[in-house]
SELODREN-278967 format. One record per residue (C-alpha): residue number from 1; residue in one letter; x, y, z. Coordinates in Angstrom, 2 decimals, always signed. Layout:
<atoms>
ATOM, NUM, a, X, Y, Z
...
</atoms>
This chain:
<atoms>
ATOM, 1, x, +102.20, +153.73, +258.02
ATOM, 2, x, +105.44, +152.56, +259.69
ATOM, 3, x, +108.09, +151.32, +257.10
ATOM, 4, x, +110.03, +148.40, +258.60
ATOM, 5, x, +113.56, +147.10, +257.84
ATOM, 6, x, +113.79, +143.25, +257.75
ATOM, 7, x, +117.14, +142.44, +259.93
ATOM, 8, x, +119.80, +141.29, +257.80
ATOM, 9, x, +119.80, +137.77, +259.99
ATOM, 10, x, +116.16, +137.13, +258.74
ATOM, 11, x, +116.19, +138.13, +255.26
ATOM, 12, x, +116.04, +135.42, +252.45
ATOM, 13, x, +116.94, +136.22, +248.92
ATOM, 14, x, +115.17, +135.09, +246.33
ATOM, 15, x, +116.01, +135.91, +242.43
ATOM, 16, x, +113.27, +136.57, +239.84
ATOM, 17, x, +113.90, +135.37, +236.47
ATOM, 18, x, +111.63, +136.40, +233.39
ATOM, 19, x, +111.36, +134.61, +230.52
ATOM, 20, x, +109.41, +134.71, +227.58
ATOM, 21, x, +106.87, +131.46, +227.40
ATOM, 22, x, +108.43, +129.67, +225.27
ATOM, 23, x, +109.99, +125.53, +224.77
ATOM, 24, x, +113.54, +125.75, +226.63
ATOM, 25, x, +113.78, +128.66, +228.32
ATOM, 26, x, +113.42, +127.15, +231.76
ATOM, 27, x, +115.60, +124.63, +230.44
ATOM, 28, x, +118.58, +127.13, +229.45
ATOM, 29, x, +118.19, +128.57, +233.47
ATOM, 30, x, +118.99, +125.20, +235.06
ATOM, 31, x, +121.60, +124.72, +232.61
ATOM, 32, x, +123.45, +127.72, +233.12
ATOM, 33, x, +122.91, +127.37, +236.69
ATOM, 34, x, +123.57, +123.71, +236.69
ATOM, 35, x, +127.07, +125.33, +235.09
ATOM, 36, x, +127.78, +127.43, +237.43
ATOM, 37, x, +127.61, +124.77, +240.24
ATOM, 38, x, +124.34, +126.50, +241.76
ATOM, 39, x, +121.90, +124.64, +243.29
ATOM, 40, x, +118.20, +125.08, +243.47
ATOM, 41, x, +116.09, +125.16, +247.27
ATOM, 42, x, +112.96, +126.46, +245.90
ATOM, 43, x, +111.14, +127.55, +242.92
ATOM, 44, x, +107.96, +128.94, +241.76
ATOM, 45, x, +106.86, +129.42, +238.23
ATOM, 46, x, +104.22, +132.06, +237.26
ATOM, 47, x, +102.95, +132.55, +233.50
ATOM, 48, x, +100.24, +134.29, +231.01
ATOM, 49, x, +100.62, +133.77, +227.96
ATOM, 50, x, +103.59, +135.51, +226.76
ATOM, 51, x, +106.05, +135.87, +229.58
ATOM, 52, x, +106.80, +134.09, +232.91
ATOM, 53, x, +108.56, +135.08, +236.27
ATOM, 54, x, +110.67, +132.08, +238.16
ATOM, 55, x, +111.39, +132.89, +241.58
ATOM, 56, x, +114.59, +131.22, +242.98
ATOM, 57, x, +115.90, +130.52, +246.56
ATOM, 58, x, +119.35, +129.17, +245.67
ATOM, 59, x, +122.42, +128.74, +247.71
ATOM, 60, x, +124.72, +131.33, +245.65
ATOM, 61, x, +122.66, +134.12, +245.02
ATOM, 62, x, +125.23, +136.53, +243.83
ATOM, 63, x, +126.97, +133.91, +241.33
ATOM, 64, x, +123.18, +133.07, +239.96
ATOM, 65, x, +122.45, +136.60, +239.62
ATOM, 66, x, +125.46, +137.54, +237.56
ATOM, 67, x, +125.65, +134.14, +235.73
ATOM, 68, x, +122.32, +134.33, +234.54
ATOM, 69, x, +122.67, +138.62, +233.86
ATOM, 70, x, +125.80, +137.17, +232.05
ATOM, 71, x, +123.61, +134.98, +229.79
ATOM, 72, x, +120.97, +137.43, +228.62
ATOM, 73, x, +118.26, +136.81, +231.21
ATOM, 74, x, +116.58, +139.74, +233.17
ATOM, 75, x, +116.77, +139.26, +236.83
ATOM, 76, x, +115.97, +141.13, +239.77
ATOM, 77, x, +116.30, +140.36, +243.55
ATOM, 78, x, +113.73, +139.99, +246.35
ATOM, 79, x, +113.20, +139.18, +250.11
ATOM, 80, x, +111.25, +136.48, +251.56
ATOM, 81, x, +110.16, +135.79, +255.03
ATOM, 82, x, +110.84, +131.74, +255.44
ATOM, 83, x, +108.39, +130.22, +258.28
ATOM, 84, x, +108.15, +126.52, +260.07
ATOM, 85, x, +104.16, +125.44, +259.37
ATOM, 86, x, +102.62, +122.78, +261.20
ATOM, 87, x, +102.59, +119.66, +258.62
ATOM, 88, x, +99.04, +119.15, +259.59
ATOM, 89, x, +95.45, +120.28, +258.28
ATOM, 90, x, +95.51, +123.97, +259.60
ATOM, 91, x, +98.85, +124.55, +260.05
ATOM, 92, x, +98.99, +127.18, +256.99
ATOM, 93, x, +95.47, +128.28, +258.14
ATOM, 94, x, +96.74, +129.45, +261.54
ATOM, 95, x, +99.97, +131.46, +260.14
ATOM, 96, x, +97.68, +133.32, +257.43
ATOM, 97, x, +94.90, +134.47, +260.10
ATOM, 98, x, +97.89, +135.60, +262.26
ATOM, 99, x, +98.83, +137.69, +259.01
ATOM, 100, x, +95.52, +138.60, +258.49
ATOM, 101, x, +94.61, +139.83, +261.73
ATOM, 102, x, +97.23, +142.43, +261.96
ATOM, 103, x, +96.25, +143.52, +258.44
ATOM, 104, x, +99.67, +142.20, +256.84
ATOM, 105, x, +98.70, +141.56, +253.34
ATOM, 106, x, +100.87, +138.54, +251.77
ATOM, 107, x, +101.77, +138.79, +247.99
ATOM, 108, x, +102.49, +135.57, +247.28
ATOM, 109, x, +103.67, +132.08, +248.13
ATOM, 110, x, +104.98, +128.89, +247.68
ATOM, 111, x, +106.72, +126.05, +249.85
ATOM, 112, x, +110.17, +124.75, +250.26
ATOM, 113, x, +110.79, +121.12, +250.03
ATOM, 114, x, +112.84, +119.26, +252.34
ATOM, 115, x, +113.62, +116.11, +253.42
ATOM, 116, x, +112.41, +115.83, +256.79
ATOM, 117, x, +110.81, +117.32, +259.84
ATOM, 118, x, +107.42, +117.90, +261.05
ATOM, 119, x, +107.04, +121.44, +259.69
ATOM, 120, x, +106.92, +122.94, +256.43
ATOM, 121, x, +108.13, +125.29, +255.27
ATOM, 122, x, +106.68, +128.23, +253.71
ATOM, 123, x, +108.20, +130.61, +251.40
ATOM, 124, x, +106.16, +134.31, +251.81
ATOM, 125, x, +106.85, +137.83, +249.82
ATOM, 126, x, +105.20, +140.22, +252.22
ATOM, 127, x, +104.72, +143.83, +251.97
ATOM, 128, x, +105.43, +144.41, +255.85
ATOM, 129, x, +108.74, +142.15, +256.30
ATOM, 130, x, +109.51, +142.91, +259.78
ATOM, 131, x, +106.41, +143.89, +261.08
ATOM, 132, x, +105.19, +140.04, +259.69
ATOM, 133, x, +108.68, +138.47, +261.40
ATOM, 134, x, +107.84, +140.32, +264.76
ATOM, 135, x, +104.21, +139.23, +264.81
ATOM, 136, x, +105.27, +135.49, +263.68
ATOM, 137, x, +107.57, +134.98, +266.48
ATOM, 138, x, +105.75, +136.77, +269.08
ATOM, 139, x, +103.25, +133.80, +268.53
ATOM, 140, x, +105.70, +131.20, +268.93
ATOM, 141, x, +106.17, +130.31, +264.83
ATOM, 142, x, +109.53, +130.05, +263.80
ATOM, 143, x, +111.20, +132.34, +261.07
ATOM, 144, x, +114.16, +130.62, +259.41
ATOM, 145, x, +116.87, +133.00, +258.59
ATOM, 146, x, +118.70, +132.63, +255.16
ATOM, 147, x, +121.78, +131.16, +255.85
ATOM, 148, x, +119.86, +127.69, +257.68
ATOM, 149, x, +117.44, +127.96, +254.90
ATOM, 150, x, +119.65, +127.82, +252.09
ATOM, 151, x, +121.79, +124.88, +253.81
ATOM, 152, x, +118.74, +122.98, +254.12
</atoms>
């Protein structure tokens, strides 16, 4: 198996936060990075029944990272590959069979809000991060790279 090396210009950072499941703790992360002056692009939440992992795409990642470290809260960093879907029945269909296809396994993901455009746009943790990006834009889909993401 080839390993691959996401270029730095594609690469999205996202934080992972755990947290035990219980009242407030989510609450205590957007205060402290409410405090810190960081704002929040995208989130996703996963729990059982004793712990959770929130996964971040903020526009400060260093000062969220050491704020929250800072504050008690276990956090870890992560890559992302960002990609333009058709807003339209399919559109997520067509960039997973592309993954698919080329045996690319995806780990997990979740979408980014924004306020406009006729895309979406989807938030991916892949095992093959450049071999994924390649593929992607040889078919045309757009990869957003982390600076435009995060200024989104």
């Amino acid at each position: 198996m080839t390993d691959y090396i996401v270029e730095e210009q594609m690469q999205v950072e996202q934080i992972s936060v755990f947290l035990e499941n219980k009242s407030g703790r989510l609450s205590e992360v957007t205060a402290i990075l409410t405090e810190s002056n960081v704002n929040i692009r995208a989130l996703a939440l996963a729990d059982t029944s004793d712990f959770g992992v929130l996964r971040l795409i903020v526009d400060d990642t260093q000062k969220a990272i050491s704020t929250l470290k800072n504050n008690g809260f276990t956090v870890g960093k992560t890559h992302v590959v960002a990609v333009e879907v058709a807003d339209r029945p399919g559109g997520l269909h067509e960039i997973l069979t592309m993954l698919h296809e080329a045996a690319i396994n995806v780990e997990y993901m979740y979408a980014f809000v924004r306020t406009s455009g006729d895309n979406a746009v989807m938030i991916f943790r892949i095992e093959e991060d450049q071999k994924a990006v390649d593929l992607l834009q040889s078919k045309g889909v757009n990869v957003i790279d982390g600076e435009r993401l995060y200024s989104l």
